[in-house]
C-alpha positions in Angstrom: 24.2 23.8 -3.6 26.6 22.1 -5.5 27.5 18.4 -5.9 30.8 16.9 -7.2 31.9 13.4 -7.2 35.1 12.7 -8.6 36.2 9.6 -10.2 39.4 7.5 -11.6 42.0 7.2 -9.8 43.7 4.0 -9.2 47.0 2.2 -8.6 49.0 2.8 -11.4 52.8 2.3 -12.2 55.3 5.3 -12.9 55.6 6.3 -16.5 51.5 5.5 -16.8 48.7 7.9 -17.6 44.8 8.7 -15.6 42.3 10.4 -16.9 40.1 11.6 -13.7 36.8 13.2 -13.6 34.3 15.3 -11.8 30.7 15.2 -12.6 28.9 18.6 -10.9 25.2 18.5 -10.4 22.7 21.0 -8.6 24.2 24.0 -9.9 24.8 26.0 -13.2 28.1 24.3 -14.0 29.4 26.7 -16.7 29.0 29.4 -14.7 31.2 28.1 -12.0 35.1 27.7 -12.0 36.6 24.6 -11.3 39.5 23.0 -10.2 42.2 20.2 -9.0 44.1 20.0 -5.6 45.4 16.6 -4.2 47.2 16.0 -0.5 49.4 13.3 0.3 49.6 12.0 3.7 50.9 14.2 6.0 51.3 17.3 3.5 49.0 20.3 3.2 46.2 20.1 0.3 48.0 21.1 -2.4 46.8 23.6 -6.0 47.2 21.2 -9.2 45.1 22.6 -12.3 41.7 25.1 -12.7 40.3 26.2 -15.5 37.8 29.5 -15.6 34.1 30.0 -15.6 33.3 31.1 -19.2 36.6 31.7 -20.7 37.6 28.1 -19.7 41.0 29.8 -19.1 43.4 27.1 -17.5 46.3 27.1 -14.6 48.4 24.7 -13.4 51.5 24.2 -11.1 54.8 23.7 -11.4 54.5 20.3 -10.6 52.4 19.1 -13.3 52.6 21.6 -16.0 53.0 19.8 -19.5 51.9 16.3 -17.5 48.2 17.5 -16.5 45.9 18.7 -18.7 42.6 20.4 -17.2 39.2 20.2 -19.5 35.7 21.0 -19.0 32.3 20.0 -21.2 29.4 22.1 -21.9 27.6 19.5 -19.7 28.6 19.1 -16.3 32.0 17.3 -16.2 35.5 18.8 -15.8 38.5 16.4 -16.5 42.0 16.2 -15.3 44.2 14.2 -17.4 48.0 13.3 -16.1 50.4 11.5 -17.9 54.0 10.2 -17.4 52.8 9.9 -14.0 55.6 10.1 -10.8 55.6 8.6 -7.5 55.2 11.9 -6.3 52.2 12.2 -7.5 50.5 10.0 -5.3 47.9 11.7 -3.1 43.8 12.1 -2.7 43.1 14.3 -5.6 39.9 16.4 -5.0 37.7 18.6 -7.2 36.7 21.7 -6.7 34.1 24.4 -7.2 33.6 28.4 -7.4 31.1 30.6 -8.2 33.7 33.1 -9.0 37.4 32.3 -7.9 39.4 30.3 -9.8 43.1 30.4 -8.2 45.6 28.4 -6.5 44.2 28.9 -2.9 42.5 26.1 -1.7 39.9 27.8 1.2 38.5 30.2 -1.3 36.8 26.9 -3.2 33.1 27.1 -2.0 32.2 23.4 -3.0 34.2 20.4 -2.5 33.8 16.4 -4.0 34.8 13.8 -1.3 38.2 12.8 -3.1 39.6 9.9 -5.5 42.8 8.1 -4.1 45.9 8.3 -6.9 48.8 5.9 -6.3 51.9 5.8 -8.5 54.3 2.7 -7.9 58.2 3.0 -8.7 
């Protein structure tokens, strides 16, 4: 069984830059994919970056690609850094955590952390 805790996010104003993280424990990290989704109020939970199991082969969406960078450690953490940050943005960013996929679909993600809140102010 796998364990993620995510951490931070903030309040933060447009233009600015968050580096979050997801520290993984009870599991063989490397061997699992990992990833980034976020949902804003009333919106569905939404793909934002994964990188692969071994290959550390990386995806992101639309909306963040060339903002977001996704990174992972030999160790047991997995990064997501976003810069020039949008009001958009704003939404409970969660990690993520596969044994084998490592897409865009959010229910195929076996193991989930609890969330960290991002706000971006105009």
């Amino acid at each position: 069984q796998v364990q993620l805790v995510e951490s931070g996010g903030g309040l933060v104003q447009a233009g600015d830059s968050l580096r979050l993280s997801c520290v993984a424990s009870g599991g063989t990290f490397v061997s699992y994919a990992m990833a980034w989704f976020r949902q804003a109020p009333g919106k569905e939970r939404e793909f934002v970056a994964a990188v692969s199991r071994f290959a550390g082969n990386t995806a992101y969406a639309d909306s963040v690609k060339g903002r977001a960078t996704i990174s992972r450690d030999n160790a047991n953490t997995v990064n997501l850094q976003m810069n020039t940050l949008k009001p958009e943005d704003t939404a409970v960013y969660y990690c993520a955590a596969d044994p084998i996929y490592s897409g865009r679909s959010y229910p195929s993600y076996d193991y989930w952390g609890r969330g960290t809140q991002v706000t971006v102010s105009s």
